[in-house]
N, C-alpha and C positions, 0 to 999 in steps of 0.2 A: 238751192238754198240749204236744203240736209247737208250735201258735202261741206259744205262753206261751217255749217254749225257742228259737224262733224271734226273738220280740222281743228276750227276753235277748241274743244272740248277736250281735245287730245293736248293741244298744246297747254291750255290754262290750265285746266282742271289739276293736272297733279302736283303744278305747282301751288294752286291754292289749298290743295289736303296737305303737301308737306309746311307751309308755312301757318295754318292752323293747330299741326302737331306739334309744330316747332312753339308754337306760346303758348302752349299748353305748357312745356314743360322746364320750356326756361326764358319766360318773357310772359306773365299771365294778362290777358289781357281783361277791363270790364266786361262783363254781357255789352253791353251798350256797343260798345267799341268792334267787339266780335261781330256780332249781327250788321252793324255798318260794313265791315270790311268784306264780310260772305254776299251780301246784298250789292256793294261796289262791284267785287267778282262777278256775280251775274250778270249785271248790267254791262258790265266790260265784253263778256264773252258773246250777249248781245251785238252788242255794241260793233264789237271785231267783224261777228258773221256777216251784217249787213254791210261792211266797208267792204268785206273781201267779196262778195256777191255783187257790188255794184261795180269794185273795179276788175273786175271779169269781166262783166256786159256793158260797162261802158267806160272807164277811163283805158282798158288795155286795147280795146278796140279803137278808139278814139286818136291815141299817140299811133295806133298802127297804120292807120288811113292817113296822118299828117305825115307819118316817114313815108311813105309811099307815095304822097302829094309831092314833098321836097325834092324827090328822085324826078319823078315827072316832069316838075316846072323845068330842070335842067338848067339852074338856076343859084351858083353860089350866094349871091346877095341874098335873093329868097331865105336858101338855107341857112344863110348864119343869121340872119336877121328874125330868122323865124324861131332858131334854136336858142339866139338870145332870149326871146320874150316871151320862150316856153320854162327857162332855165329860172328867171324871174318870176314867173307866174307860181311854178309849184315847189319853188324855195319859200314863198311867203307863205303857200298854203299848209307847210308843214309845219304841225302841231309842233313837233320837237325845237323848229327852231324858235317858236314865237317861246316855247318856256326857255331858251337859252338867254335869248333876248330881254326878260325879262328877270332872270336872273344876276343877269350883268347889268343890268338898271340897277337893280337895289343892291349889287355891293360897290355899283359904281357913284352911287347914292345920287344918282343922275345925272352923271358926268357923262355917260354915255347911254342915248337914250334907245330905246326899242325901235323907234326909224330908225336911227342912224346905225345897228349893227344888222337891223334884217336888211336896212337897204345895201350895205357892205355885204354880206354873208349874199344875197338872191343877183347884187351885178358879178360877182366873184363865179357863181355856178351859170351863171348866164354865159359868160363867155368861156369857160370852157366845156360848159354843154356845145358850143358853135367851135370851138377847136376838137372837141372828142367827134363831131359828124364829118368833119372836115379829116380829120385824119380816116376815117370809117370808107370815106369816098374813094380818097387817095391813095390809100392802101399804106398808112405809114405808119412804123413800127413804135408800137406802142412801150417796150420797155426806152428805147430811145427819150418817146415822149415822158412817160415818168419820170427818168434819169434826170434829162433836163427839168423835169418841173421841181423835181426832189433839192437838186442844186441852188435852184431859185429859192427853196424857204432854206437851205442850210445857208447859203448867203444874208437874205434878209433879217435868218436870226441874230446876226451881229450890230442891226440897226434899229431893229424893233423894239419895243419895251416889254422889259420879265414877264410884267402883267400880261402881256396880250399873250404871252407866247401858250399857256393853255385854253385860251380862248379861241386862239384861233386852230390849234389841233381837234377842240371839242365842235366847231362851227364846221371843220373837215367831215366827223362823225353827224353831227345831226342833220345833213342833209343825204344822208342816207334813209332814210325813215321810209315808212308806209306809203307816203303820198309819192315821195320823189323816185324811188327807185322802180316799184312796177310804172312807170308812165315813160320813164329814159329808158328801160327795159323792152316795153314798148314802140317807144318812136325808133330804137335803135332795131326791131326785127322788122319793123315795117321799110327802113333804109336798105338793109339788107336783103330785103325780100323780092327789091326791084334791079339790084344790082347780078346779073348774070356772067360773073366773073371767077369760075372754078372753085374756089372757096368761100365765095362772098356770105353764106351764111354766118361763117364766122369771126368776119369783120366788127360784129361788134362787141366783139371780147375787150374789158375795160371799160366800157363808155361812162359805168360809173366812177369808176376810179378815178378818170382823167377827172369826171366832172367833179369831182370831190375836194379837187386840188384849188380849184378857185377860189373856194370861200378861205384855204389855208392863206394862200399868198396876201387874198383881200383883207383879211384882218390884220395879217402882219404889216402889212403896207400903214393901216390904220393904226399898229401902235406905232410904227412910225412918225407920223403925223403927232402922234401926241405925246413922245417922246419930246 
């Protein structure tokens, strides 16, 4: 728990002395407003030690025992099925995406509601969470993989609508966050950890990247549709 409040402190802290300096001197802010935002600080940095302390002892260990299951069962179905509804699970659990979601409701003034874009954005990472383990197995080259996924949104952008097009670049970023990446991180060394093939350590270089690529094409597809 110290290292965990430790890291915290190092990362937050100098950020919140320089952005207190900063309205002091050219953005003044009320007392009121000030003591809110040093007190938010605090609580954040709380807030942070205990996330990164629980997912050390138990969500990195957790994805590490599942990729190490999926290796066992020796079981493609297993694995894509399972990495689908792992890809689903901690795409909805990620704070970032539910504020994306949520954003895009109210300038879509509810055209497009909060299910309908987390559930686009968590099937989009599901199944290339189950193509980035799949390729991790296989041993298949992952600029390859890119290339073609890259060509997939440079094509779709010619169908999709203007509007999605930074929605679904920003749906690519926010499921990188806190929740989703130490846990792919995870399920991806525990894959590798059963695989005994000369370099199989490093099989799973990318696993986020590829998975990232999901939620891009998913939304595009989506302004598609609503094109």
């Amino acid at each position: 728990m110290k290292k965990s409040f430790e890291e915290v402190i190092v990362a937050i802290l100098p950020m919140t002395v320089l952005i207190v300096i900063l309205t002091f001197i050219f953005a003044p802010l009320s007392m009121d407003d000030l003591i809110t935002f040093i007190v938010g600080a605090a609580i954040m940095m709380v807030g942070m030690a205990l996330f990164l302390f629980g997912a050390d002892y138990s969500m990195l260990r957790v994805g590490s025992l599942v990729g190490e299951y999926m290796i066992k069962k020796r079981s493609l179905a297993i694995m894509c099925s399972l990495g689908f509804a792992i890809g689903i699970g901690i795409t909805i659990a990620e704070p970032s995406v539910q504020v994306l979601a949520q954003q895009v409701r109210d300038i879509s003034e509810g055209t497009i509601t909060k299910f309908v874009l987390i559930g686009v954005v968590s099937i989009g990472t599901g199944i290339f969470l189950s193509f980035a383990l799949l390729r991790t197995v296989f041993r298949l080259s992952y600029y390859k993989m890119m290339l073609i996924g890259y060509v997939g949104v440079f094509a779709l952008s010619f169908f999709t609508s203007p509007e999605f097009m930074p929605i679904a670049f920003d749906a690519g970023g926010v499921t990188t966050g806190p929740v989703t990446v130490p846990f792919i991180l995870a399920l991806a060394s525990g894959v590798t950890s059963m695989i005994h093939q000369g370099k199989g350590e490093s099989d799973s270089f990318g696993m986020v990247g590829v998975s990232s690529l999901g939620p891009i094409l998913a939304v595009m597809l989506l302004g598609g549709i609503f094109r």
